[in-house]
Structures are given as C-alpha cells and as structure tokens.
N, CA, C and O atoms as CSV, one atom per row, in Angstrom:
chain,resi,resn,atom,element,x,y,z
A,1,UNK,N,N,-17.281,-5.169,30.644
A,1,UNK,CA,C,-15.966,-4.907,30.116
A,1,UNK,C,C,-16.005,-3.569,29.369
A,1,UNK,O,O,-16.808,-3.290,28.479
A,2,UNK,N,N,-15.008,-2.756,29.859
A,2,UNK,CA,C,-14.716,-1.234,29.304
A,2,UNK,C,C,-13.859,-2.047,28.491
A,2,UNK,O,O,-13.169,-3.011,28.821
A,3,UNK,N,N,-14.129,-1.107,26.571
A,3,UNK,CA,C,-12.477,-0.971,25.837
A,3,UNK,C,C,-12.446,0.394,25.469
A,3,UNK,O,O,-13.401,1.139,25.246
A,4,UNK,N,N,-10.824,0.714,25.418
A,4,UNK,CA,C,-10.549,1.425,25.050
A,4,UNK,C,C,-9.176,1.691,23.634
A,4,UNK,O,O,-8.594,0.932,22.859
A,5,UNK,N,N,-9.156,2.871,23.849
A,5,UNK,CA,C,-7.996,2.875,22.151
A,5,UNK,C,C,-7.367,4.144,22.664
A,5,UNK,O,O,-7.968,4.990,23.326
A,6,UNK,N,N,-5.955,4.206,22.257
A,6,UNK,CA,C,-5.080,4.789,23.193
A,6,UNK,C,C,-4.488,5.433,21.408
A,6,UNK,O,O,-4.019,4.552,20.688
A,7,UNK,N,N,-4.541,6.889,20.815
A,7,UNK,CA,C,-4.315,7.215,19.804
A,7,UNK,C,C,-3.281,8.256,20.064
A,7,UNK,O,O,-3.031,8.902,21.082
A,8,UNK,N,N,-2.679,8.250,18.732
A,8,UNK,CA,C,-1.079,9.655,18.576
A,8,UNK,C,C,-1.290,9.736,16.913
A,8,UNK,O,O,-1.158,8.939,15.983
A,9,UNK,N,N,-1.675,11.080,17.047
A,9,UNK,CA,C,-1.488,11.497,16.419
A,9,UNK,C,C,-2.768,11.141,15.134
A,9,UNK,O,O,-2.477,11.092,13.939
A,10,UNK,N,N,-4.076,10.936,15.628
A,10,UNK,CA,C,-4.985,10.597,15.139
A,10,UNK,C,C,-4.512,8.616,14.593
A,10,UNK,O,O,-5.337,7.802,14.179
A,11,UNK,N,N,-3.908,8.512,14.672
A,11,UNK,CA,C,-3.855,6.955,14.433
A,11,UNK,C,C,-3.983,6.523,15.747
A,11,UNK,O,O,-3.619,7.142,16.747
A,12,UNK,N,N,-4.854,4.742,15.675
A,12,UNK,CA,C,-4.756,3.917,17.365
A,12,UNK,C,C,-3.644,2.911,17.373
A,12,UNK,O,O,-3.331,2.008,16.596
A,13,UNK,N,N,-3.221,3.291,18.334
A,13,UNK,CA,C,-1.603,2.746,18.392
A,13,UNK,C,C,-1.519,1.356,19.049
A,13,UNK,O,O,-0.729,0.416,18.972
A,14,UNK,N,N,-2.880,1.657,19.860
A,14,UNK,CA,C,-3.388,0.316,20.678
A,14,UNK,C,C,-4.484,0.082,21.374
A,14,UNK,O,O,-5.172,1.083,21.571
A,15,UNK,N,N,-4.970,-1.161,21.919
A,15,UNK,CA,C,-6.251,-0.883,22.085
A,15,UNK,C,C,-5.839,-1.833,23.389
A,15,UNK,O,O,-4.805,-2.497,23.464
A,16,UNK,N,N,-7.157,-1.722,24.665
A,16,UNK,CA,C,-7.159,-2.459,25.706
A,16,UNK,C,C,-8.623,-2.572,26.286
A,16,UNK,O,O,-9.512,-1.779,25.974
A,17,UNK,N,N,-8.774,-3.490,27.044
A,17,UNK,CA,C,-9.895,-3.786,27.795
A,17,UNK,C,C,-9.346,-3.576,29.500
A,17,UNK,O,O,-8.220,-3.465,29.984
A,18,UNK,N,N,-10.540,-3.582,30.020
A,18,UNK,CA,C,-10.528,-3.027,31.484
A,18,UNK,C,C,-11.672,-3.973,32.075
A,18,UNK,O,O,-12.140,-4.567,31.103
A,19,UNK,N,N,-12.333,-4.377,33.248
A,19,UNK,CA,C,-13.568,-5.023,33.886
A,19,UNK,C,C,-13.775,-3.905,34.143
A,19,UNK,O,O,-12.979,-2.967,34.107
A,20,UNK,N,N,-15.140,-3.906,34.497
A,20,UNK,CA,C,-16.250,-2.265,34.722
A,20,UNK,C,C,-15.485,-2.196,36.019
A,20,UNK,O,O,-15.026,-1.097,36.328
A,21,UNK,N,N,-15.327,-3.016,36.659
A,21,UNK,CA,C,-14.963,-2.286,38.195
A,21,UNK,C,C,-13.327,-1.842,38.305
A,21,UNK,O,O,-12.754,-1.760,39.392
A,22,UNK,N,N,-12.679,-1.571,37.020
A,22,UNK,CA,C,-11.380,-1.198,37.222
A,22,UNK,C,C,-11.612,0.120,36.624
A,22,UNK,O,O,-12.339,0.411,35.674
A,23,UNK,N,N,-10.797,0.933,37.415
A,23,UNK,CA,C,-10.912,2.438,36.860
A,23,UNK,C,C,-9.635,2.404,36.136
A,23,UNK,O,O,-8.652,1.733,36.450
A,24,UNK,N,N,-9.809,3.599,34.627
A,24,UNK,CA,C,-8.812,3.969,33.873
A,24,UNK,C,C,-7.664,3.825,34.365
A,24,UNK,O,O,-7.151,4.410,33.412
A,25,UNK,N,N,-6.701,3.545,35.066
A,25,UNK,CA,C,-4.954,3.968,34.782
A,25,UNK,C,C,-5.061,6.072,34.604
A,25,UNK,O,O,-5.608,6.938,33.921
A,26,UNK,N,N,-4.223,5.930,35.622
A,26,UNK,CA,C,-3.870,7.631,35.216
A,26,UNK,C,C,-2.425,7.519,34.141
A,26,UNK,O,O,-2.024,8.412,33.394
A,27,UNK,N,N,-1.959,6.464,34.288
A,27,UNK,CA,C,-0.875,6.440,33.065
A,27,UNK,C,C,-1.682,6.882,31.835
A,27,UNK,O,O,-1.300,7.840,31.163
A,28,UNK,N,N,-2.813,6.180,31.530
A,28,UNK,CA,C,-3.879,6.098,30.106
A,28,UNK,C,C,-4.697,7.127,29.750
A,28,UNK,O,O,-5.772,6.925,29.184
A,29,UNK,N,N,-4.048,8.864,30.194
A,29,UNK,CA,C,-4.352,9.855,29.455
A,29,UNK,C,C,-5.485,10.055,28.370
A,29,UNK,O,O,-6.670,10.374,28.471
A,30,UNK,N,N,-4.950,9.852,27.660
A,30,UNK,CA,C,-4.863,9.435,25.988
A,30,UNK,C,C,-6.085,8.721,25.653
A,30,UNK,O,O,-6.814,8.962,24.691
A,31,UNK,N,N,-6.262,7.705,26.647
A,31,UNK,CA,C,-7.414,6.375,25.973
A,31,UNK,C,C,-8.528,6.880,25.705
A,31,UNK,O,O,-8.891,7.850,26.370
A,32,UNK,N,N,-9.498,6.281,24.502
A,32,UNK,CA,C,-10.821,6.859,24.639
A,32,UNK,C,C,-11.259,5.761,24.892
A,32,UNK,O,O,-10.612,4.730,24.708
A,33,UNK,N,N,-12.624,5.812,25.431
A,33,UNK,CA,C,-14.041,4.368,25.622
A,33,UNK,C,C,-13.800,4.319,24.192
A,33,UNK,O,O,-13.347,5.249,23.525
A,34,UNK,N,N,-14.130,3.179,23.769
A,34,UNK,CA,C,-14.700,2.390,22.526
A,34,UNK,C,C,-15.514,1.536,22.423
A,34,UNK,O,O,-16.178,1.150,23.385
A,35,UNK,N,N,-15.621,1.098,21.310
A,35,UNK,CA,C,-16.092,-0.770,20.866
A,35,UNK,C,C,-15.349,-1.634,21.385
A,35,UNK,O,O,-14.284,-1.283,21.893
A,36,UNK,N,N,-15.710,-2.841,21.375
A,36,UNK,CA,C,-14.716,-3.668,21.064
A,36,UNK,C,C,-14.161,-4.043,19.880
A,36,UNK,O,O,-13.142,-4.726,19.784
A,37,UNK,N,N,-14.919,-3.539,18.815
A,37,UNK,CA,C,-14.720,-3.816,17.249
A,37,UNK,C,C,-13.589,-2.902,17.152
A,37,UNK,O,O,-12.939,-3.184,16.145
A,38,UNK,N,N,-12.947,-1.631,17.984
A,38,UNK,CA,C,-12.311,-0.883,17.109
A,38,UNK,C,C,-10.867,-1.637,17.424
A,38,UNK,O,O,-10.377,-2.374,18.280
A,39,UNK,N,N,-10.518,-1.012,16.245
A,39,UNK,CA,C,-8.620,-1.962,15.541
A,39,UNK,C,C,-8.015,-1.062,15.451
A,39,UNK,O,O,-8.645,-0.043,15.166
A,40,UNK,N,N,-6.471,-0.930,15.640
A,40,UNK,CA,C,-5.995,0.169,14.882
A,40,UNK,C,C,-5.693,-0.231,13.307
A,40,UNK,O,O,-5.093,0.681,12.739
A,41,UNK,N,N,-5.970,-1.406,12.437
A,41,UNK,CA,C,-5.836,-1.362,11.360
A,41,UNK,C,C,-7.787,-0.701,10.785
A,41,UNK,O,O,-7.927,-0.091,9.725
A,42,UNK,N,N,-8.487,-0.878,11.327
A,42,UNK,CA,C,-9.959,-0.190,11.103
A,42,UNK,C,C,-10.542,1.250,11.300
A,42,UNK,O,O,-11.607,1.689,10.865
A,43,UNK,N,N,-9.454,1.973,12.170
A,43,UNK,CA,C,-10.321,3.192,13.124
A,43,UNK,C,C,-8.616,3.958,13.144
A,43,UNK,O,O,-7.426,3.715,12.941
A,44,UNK,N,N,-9.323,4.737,13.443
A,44,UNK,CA,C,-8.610,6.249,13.819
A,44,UNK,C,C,-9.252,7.337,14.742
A,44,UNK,O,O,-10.375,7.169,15.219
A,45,UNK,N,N,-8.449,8.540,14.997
A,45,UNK,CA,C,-9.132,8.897,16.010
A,45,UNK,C,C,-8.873,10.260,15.314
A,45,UNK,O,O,-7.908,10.490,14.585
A,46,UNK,N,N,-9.894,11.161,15.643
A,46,UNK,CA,C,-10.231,12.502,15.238
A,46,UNK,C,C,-11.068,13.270,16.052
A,46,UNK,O,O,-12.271,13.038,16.171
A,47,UNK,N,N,-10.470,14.189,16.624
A,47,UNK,CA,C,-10.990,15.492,17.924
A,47,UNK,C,C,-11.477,14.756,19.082
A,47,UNK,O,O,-12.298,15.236,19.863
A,48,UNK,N,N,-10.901,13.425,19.212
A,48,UNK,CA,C,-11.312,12.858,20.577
A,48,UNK,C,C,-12.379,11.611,19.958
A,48,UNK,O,O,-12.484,10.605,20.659
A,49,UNK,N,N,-12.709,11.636,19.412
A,49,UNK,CA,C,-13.766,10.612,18.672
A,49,UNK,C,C,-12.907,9.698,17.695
A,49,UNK,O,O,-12.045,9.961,16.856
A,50,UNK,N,N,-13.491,8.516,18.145
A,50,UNK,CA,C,-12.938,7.230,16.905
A,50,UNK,C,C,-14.010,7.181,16.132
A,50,UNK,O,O,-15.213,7.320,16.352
A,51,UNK,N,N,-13.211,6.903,14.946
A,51,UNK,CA,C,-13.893,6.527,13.601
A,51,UNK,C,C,-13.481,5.286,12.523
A,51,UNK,O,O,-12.304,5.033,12.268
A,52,UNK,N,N,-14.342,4.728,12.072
A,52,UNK,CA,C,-14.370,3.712,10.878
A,52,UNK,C,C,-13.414,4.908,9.810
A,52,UNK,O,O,-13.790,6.042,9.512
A,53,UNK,N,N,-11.819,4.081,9.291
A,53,UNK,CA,C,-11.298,4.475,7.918
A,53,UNK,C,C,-12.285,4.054,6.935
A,53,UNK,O,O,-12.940,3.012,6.911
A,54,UNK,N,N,-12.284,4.882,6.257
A,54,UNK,CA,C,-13.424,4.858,5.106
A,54,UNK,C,C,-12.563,3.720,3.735
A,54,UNK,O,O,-11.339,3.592,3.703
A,55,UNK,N,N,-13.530,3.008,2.710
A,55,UNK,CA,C,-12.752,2.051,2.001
A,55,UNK,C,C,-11.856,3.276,1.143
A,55,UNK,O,O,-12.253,4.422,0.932
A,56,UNK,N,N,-10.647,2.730,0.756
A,56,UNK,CA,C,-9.289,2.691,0.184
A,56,UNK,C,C,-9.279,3.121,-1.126
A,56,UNK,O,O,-8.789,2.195,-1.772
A,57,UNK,N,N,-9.589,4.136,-1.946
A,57,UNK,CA,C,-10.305,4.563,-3.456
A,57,UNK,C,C,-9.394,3.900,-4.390
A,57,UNK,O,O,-9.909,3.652,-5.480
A,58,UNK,N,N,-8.513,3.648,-4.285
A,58,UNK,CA,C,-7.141,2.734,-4.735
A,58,UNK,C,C,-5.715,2.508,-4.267
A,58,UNK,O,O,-5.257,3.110,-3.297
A,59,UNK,N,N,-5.101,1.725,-4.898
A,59,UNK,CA,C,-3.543,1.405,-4.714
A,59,UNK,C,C,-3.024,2.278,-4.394
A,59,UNK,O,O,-2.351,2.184,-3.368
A,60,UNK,N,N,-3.083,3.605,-5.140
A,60,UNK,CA,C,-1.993,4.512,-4.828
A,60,UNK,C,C,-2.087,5.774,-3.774
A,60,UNK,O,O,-1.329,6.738,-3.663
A,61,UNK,N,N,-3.395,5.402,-2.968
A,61,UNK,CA,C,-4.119,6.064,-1.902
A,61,UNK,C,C,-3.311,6.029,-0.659
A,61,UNK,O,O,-2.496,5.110,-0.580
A,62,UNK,N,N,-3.387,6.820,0.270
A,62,UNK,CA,C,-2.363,6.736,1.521
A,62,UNK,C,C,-2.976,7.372,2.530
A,62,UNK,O,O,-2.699,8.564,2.667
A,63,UNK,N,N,-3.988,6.716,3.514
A,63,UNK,CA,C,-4.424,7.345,4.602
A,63,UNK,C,C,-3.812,8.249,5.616
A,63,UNK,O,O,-2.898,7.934,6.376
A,64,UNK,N,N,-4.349,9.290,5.557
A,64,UNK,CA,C,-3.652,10.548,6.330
A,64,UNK,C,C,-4.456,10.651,7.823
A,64,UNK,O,O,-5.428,11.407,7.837
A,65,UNK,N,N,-4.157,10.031,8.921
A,65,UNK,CA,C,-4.603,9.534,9.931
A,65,UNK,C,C,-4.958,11.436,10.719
A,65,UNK,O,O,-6.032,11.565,11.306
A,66,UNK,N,N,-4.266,12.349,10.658
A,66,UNK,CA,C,-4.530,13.598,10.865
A,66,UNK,C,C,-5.717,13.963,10.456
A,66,UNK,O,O,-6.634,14.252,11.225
A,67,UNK,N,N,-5.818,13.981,8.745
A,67,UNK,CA,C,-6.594,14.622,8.645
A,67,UNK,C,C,-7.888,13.674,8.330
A,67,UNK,O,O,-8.829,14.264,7.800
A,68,UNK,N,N,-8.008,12.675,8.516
A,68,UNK,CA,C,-8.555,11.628,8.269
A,68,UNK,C,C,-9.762,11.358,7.072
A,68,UNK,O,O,-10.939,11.013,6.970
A,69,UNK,N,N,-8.432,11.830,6.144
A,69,UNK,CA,C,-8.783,11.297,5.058
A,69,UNK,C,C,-7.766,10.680,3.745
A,69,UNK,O,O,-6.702,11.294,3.676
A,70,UNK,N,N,-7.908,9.729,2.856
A,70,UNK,CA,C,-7.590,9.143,1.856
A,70,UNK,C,C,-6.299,10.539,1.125
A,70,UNK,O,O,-6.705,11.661,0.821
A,71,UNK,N,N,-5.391,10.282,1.036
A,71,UNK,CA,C,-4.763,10.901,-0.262
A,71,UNK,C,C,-3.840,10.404,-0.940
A,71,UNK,O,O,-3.022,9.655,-0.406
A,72,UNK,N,N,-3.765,10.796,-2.584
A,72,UNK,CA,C,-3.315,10.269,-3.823
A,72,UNK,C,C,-1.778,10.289,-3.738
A,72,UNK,O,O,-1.270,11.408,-3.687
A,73,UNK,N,N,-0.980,9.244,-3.717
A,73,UNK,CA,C,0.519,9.338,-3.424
A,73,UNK,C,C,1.017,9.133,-4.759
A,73,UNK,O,O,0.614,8.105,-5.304
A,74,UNK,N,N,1.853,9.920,-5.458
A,74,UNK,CA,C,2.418,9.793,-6.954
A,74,UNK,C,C,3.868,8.636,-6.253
A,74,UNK,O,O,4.005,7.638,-6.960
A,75,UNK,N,N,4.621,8.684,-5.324
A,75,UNK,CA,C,5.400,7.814,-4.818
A,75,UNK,C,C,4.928,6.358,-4.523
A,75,UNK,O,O,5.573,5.313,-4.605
A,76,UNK,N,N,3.888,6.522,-4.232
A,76,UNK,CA,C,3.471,4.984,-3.737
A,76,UNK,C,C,3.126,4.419,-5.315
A,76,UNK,O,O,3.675,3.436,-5.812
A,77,UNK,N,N,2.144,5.219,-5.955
A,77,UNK,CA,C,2.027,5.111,-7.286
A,77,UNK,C,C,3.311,4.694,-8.718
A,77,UNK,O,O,3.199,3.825,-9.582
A,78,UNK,N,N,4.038,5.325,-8.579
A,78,UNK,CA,C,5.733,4.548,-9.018
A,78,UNK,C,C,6.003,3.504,-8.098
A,78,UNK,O,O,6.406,2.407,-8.483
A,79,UNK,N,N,5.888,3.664,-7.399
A,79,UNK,CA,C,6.576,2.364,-6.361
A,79,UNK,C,C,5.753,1.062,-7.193
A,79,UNK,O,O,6.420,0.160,-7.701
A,80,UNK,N,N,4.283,1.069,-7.270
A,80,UNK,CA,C,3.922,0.154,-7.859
A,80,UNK,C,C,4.221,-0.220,-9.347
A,80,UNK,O,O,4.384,-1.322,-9.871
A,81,UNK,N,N,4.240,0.933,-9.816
A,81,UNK,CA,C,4.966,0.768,-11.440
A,81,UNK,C,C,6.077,0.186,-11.374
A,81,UNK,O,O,6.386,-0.594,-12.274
A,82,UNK,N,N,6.820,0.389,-10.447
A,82,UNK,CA,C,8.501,-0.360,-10.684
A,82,UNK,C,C,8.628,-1.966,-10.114
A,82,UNK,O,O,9.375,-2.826,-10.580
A,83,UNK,N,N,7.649,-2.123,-8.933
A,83,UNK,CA,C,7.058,-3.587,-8.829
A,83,UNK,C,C,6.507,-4.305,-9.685
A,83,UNK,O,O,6.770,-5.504,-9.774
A,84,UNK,N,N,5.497,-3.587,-10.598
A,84,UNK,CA,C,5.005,-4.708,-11.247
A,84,UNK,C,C,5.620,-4.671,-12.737
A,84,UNK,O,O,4.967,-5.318,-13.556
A,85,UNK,N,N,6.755,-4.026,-13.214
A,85,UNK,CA,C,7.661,-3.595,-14.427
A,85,UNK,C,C,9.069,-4.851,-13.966
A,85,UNK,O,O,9.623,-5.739,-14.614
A,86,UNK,N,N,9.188,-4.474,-12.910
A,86,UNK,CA,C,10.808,-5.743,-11.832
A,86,UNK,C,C,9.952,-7.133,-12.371
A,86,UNK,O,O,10.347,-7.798,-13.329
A,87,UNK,N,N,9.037,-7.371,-11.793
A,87,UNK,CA,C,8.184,-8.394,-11.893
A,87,UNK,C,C,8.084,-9.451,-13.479
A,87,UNK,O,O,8.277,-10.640,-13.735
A,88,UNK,N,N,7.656,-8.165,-14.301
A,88,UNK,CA,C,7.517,-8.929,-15.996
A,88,UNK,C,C,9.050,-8.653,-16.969
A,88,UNK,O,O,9.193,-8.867,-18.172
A,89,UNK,N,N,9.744,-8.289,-16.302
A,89,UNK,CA,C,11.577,-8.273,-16.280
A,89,UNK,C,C,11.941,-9.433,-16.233
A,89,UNK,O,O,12.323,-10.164,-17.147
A,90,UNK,N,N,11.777,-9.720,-14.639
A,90,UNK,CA,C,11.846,-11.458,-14.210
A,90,UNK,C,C,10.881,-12.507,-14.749
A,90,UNK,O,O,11.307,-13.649,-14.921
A,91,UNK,N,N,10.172,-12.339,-14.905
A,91,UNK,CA,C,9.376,-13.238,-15.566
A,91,UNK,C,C,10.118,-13.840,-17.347
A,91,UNK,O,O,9.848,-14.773,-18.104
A,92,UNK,N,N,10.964,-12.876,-17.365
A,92,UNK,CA,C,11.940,-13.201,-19.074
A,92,UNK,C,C,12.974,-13.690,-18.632
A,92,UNK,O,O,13.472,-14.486,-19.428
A,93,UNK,N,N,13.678,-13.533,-17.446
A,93,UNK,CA,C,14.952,-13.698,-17.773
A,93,UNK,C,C,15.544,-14.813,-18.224
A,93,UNK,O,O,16.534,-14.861,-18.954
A,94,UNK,N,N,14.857,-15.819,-17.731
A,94,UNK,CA,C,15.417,-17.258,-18.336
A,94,UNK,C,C,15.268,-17.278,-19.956
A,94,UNK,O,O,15.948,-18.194,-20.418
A,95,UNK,N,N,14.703,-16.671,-20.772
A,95,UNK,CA,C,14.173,-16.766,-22.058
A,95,UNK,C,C,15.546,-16.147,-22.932
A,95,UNK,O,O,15.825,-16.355,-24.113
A,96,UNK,N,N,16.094,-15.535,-22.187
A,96,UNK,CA,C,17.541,-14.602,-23.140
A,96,UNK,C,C,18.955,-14.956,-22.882
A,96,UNK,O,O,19.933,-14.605,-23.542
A,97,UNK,N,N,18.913,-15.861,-21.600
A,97,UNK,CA,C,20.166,-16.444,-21.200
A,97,UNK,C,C,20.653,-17.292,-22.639
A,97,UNK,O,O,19.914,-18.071,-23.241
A,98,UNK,N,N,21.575,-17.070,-22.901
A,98,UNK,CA,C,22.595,-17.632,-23.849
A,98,UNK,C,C,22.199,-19.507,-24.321
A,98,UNK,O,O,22.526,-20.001,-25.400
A,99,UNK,N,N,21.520,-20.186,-23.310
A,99,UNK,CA,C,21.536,-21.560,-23.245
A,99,UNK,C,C,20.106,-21.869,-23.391
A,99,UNK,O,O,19.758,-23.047,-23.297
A,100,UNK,N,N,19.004,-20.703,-23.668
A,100,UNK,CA,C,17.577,-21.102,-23.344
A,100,UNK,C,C,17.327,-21.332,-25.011
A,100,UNK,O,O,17.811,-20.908,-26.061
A,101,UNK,N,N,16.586,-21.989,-24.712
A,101,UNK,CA,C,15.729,-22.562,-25.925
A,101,UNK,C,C,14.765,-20.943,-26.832
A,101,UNK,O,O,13.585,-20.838,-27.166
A,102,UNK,N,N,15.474,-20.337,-26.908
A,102,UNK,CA,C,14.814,-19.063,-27.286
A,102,UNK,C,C,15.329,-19.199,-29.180
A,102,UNK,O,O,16.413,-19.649,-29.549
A,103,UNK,N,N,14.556,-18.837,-29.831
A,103,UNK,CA,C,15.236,-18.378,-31.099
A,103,UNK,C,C,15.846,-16.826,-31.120
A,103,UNK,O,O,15.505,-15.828,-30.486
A,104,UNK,N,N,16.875,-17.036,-32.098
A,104,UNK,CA,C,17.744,-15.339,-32.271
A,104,UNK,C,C,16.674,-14.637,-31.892
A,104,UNK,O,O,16.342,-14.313,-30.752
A,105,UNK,N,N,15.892,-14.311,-33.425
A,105,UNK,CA,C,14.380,-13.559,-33.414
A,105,UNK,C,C,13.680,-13.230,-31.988
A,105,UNK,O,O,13.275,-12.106,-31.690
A,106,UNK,N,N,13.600,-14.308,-31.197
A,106,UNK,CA,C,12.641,-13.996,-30.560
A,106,UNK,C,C,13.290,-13.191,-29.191
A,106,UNK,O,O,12.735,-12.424,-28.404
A,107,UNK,N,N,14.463,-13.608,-29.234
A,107,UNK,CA,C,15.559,-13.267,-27.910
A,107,UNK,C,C,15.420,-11.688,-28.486
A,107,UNK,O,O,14.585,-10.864,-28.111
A,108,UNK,N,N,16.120,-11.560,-29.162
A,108,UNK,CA,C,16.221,-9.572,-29.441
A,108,UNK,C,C,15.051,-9.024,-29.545
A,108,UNK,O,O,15.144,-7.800,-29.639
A,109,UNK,N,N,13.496,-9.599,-29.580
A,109,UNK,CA,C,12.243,-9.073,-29.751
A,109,UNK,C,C,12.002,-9.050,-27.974
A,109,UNK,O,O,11.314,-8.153,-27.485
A,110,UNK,N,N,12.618,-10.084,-27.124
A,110,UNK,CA,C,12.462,-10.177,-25.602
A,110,UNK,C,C,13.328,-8.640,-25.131
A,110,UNK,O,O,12.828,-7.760,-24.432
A,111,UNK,N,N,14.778,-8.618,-25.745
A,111,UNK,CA,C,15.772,-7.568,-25.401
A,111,UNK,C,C,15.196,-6.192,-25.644
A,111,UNK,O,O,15.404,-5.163,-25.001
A,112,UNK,N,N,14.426,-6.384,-26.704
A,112,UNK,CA,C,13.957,-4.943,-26.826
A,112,UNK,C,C,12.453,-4.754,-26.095
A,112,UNK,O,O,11.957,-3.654,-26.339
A,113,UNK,N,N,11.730,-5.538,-25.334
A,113,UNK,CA,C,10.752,-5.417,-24.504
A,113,UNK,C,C,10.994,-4.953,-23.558
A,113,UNK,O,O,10.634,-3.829,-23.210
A,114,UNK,N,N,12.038,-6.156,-22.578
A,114,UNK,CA,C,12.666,-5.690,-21.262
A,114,UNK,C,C,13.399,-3.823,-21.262
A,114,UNK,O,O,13.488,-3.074,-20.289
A,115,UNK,N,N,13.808,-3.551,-22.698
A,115,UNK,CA,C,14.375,-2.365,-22.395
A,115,UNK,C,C,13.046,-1.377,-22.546
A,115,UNK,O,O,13.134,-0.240,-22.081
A,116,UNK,N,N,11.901,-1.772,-23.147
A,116,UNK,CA,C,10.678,-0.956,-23.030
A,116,UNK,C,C,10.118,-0.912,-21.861
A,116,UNK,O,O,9.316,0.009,-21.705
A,117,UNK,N,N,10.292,-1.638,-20.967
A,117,UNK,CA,C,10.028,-2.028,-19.498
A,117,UNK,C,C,10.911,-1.215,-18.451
A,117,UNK,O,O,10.482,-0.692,-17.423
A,118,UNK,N,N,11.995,-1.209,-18.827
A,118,UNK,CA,C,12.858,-0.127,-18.341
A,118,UNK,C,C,12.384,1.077,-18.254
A,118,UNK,O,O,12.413,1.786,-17.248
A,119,UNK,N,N,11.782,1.437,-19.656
A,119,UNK,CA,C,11.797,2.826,-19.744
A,119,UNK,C,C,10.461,3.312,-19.757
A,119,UNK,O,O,10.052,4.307,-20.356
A,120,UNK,N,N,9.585,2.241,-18.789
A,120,UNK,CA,C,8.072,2.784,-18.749
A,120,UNK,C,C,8.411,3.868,-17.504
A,120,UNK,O,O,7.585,4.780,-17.546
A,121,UNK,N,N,9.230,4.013,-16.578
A,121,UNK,CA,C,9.278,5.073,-15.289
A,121,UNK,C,C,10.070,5.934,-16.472
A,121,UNK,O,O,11.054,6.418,-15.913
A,122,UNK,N,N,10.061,6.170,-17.311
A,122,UNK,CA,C,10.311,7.521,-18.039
A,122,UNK,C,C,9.114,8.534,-18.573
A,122,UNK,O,O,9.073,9.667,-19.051
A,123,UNK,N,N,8.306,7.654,-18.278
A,123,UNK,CA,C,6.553,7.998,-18.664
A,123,UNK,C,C,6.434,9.198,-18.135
A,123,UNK,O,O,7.463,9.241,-17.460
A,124,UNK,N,N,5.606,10.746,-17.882
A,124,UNK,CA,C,5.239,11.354,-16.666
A,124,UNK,C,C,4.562,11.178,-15.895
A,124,UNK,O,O,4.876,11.363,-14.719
A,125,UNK,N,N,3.302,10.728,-16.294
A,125,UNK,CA,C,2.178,10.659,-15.404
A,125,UNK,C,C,2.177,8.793,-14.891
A,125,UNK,O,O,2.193,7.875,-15.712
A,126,UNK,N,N,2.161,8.652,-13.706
A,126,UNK,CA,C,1.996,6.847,-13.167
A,126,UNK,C,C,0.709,6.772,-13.743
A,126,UNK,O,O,0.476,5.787,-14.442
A,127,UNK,N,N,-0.325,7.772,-13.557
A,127,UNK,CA,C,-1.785,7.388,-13.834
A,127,UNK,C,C,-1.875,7.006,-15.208
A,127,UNK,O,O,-2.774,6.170,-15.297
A,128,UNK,N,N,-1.447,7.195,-16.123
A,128,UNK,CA,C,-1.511,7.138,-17.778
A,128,UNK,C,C,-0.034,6.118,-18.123
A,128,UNK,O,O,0.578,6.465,-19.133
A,129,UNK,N,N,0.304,5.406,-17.666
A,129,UNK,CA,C,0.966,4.334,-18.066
A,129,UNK,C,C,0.666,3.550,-19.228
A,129,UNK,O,O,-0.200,2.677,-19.293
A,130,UNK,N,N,1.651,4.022,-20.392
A,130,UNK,CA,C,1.443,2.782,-21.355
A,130,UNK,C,C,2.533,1.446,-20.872
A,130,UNK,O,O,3.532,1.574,-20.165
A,131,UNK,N,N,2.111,0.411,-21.361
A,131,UNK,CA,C,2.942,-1.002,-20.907
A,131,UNK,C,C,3.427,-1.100,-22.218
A,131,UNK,O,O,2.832,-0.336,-22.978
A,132,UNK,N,N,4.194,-1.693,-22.681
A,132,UNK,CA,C,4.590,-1.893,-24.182
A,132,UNK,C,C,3.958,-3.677,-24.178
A,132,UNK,O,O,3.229,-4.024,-23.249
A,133,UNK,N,N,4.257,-4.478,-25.070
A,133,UNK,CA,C,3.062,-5.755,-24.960
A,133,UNK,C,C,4.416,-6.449,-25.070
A,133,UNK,O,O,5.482,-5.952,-25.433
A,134,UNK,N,N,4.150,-7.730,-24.674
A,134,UNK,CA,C,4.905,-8.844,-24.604
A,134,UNK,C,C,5.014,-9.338,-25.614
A,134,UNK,O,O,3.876,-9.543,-26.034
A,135,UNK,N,N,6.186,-9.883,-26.731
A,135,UNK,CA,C,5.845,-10.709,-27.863
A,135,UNK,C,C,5.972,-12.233,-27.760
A,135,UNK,O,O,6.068,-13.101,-28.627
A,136,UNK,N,N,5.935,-12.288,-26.204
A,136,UNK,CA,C,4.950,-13.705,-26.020
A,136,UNK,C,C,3.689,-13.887,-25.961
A,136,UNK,O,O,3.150,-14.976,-25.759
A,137,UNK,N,N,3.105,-12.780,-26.141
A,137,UNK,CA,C,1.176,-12.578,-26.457
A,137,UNK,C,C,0.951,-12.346,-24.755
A,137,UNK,O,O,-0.177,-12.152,-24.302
C-alpha cells in the first residue's frame, strides 16, 4: 500500500492510499508518497517534503503552514481574554439578580467586579493581564 498527502498551500488538505499496483491518478498532481501516520491535523508540507508540526509553544500560537512555523497571534490572544472574562461574568450572574440570596454588600462588591472584568480588554498588553479577584475568594 502507497499513501499519499495531497497539500495547498503547505497545509495537507487530504490524504489517500493506493495498492502498489495502482499507479498515481494524473488528476493527483499535487500528492506526495508518505506514511501512513501522516494527518493533516499532524504534518504539513514544505518544498515538496512533509513534515511533523512541531508542539504548540502556547494558546495564543497560530501555525503558519507556509512558512512552517509557530506564530504569536495578539488576536487569538484577546480572543481568549474575552472567553475566559464572558465566562467569570456568567459564572455571577445569578448572584445580582434582584431575587438571589445575595446581601446589598456583597451584590455591589459582585457589580463592581463584573465591571472590572469588563474592563480587563482595556489592559494593553494580553500577555500581562491583571484579573481583578473575585470577592467570592
């Protein structure tokens, strides 16, 4: 069994197998021989050669299948700040509704969190994020 990986644009878009006694497809340009291990969520392709993506240096990393390598996304990086800020937002809301078992005190100490939560994407840098603390501990 021949496999192959059929890539655009340095990413593998797809992968296929063949029996040794079937020749390439002239449709299948493009394909290179491979593994069978290669994935397009694992490999990429660069000057005709597939390669292992190297591990992920963090969250806010964004594989550049061209140049095949890792780079630092300040967008993906907010994107996660505003997910996990939406997130401990919702996690209060029942606590300030008019009918919750909240004391005054503790409701306007919640009101003024959630609005510190708001205003953590006012920060500059995503990398240096202060969180303000919960005064539910």
């Amino acid at each position: 069994m021949k496999h192959y990986a059929v890539p655009l644009n340095g990413r593998i878009v797809r992968t296929f197998s063949l029996n040794e006694d079937i020749d390439l497809p002239e449709t299948e340009t493009t394909a290179i021989e491979c593994g069978a291990w290669v994935s397009p969520s694992s490999h990429y392709e660069r000057n005709g050669e597939i390669h292992p993506i190297p591990a992920q240096p963090g969250d806010s990393w964004v594989f550049s299948y061209v140049k095949g390598t890792w780079e630092y996304s300040q967008n993906v990086a907010w994107e996660l700040i505003r997910r996990k800020r939406d997130q401990l937002i919702a996690a209060t809301d029942w606590r300030i509704l008019p009918d919750a078992p909240t004391t005054p005190e503790m409701r306007a100490l919640l009101i003024e969190y959630r609005q510190a939560l708001r205003d953590v994407t006012d920060q500059v840098h995503p990398e240096e994020i202060v969180w303000p603390t919960s005064p539910l501990g």
